[in-house]
C-alpha positions as CSV (number, residue, x, y, z in Angstrom):
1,X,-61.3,-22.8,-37.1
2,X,-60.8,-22.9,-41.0
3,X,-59.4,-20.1,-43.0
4,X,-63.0,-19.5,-44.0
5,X,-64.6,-19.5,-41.2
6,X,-62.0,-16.8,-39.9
7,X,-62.6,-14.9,-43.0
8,X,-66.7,-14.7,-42.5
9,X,-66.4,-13.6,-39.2
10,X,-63.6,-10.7,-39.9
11,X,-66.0,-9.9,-42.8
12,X,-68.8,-9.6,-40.7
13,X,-67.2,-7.1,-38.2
14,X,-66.4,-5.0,-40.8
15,X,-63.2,-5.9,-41.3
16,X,-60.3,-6.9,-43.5
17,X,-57.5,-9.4,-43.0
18,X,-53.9,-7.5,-42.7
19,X,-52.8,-10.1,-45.2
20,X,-53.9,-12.8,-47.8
21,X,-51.8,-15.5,-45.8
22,X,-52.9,-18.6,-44.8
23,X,-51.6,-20.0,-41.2
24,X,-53.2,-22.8,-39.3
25,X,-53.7,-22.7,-35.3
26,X,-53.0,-26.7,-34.0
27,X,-55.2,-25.7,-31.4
28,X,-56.4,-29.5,-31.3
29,X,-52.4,-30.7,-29.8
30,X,-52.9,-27.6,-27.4
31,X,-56.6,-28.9,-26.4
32,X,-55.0,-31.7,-25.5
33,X,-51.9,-30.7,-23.8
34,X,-54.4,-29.0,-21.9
35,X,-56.2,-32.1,-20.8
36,X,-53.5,-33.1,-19.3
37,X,-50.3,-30.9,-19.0
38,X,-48.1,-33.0,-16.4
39,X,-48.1,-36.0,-18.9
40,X,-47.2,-34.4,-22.3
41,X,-45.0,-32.6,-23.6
42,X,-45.7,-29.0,-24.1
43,X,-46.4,-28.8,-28.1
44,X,-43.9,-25.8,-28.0
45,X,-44.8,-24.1,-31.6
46,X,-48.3,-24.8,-31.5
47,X,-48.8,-22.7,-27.9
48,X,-46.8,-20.0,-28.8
49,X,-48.8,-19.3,-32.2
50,X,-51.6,-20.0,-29.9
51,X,-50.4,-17.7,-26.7
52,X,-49.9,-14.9,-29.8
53,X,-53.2,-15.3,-31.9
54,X,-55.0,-15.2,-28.0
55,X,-53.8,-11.8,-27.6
56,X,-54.1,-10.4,-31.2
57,X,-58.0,-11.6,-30.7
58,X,-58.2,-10.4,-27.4
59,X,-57.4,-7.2,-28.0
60,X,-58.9,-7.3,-32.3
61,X,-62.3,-8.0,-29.9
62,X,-61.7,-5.7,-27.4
63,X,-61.7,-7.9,-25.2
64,X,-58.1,-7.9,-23.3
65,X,-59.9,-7.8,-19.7
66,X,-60.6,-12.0,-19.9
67,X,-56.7,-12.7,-21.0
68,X,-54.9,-12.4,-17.6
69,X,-53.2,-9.9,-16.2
70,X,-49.5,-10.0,-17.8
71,X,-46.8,-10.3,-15.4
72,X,-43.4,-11.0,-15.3
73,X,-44.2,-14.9,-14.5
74,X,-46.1,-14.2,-17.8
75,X,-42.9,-12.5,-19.4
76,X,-40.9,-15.7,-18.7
77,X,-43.1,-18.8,-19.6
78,X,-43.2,-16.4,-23.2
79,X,-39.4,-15.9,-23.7
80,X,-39.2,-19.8,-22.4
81,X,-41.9,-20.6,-24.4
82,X,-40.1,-18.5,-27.7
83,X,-37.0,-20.2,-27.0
84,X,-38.3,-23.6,-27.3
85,X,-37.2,-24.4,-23.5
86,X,-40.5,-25.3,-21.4
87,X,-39.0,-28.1,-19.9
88,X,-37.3,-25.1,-17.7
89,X,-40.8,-23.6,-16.9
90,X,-41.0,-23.5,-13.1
91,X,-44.1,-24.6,-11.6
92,X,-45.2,-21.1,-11.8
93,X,-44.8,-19.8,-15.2
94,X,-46.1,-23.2,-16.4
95,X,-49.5,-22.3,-14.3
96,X,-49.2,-18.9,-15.6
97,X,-48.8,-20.4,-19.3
98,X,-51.7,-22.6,-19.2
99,X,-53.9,-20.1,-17.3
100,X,-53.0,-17.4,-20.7
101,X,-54.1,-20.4,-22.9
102,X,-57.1,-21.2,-21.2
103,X,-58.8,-18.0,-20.8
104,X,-57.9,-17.5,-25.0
105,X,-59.8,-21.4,-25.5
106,X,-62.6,-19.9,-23.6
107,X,-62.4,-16.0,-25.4
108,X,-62.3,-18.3,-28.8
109,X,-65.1,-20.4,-27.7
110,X,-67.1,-17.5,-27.4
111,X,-66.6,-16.2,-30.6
112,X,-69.8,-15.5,-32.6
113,X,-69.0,-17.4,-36.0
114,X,-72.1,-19.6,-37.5
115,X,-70.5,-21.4,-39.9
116,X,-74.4,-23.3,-40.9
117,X,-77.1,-21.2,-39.7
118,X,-80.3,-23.1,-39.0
119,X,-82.2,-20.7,-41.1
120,X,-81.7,-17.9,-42.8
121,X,-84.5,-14.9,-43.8
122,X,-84.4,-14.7,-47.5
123,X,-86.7,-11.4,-49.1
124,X,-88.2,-11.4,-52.3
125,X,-89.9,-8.1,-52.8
126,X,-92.2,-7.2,-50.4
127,X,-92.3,-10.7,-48.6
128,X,-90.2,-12.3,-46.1
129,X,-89.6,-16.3,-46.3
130,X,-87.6,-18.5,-43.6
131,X,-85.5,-21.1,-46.2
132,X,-83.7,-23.8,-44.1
133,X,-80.8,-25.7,-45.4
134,X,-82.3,-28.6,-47.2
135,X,-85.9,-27.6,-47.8
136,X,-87.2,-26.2,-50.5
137,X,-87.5,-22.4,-50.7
């Protein structure tokens, strides 16, 4: 997702950002960490902003109910995760880590931004006209 992009859909919830900042999610080297998490290295920085936006959207959307449950296996992998120390992850924080991170793909996935609508409705007085990108209005 671009900055833009983020700020349309904000903007069209009828919000405002908290701040003028400008962050970037890697969320492509945790894609692929995902792919295939026994093989690479756990992209420490990049999942924990990831793990943290997840939540902040989750709960921004109302939508806490498809992040799982937080436990203390939870608790761990994030403190392990914060610390920069995965490689100690036991089997079960790392499942409960990549569950956390797959649910948000999936909540993010969902997400209704249109970044180039198909059409759009454009009104010029009492008439309606369909303009599509490319064609002339």
């Amino acid at each position: 997702m671009t900055v833009r992009q983020a700020r349309v859909y904000v903007r069209r919830q009828g919000r405002r950002l908290a701040t003028s900042e400008t962050n970037t999610l890697e969320l492509t080297r945790v894609q692929h960490w995902l792919e295939d998490p026994g093989r690479r290295g756990v992209p420490s920085g990049a999942v924990l902003e990831a793990w943290n936006f997840f939540e902040d959207l989750a709960r921004g959307l109302d939508e806490v109910h498809r992040l799982p449950q937080q436990s203390a296996v939870h608790n761990s992998a994030y403190e392990k995760l914060f610390g920069d120390e995965c490689v100690a992850w036991t089997p079960t924080e790392q499942r409960a880590a990549l569950e956390l991170i797959t649910a948000g793909v999936e909540l993010w996935n969902s997400c209704p931004v249109i970044v180039r609508p198909v059409s759009s409705r454009v009104a010029f007085g009492n008439a309606v006209h369909t303009a599509r990108p490319g064609a002339a209005a």
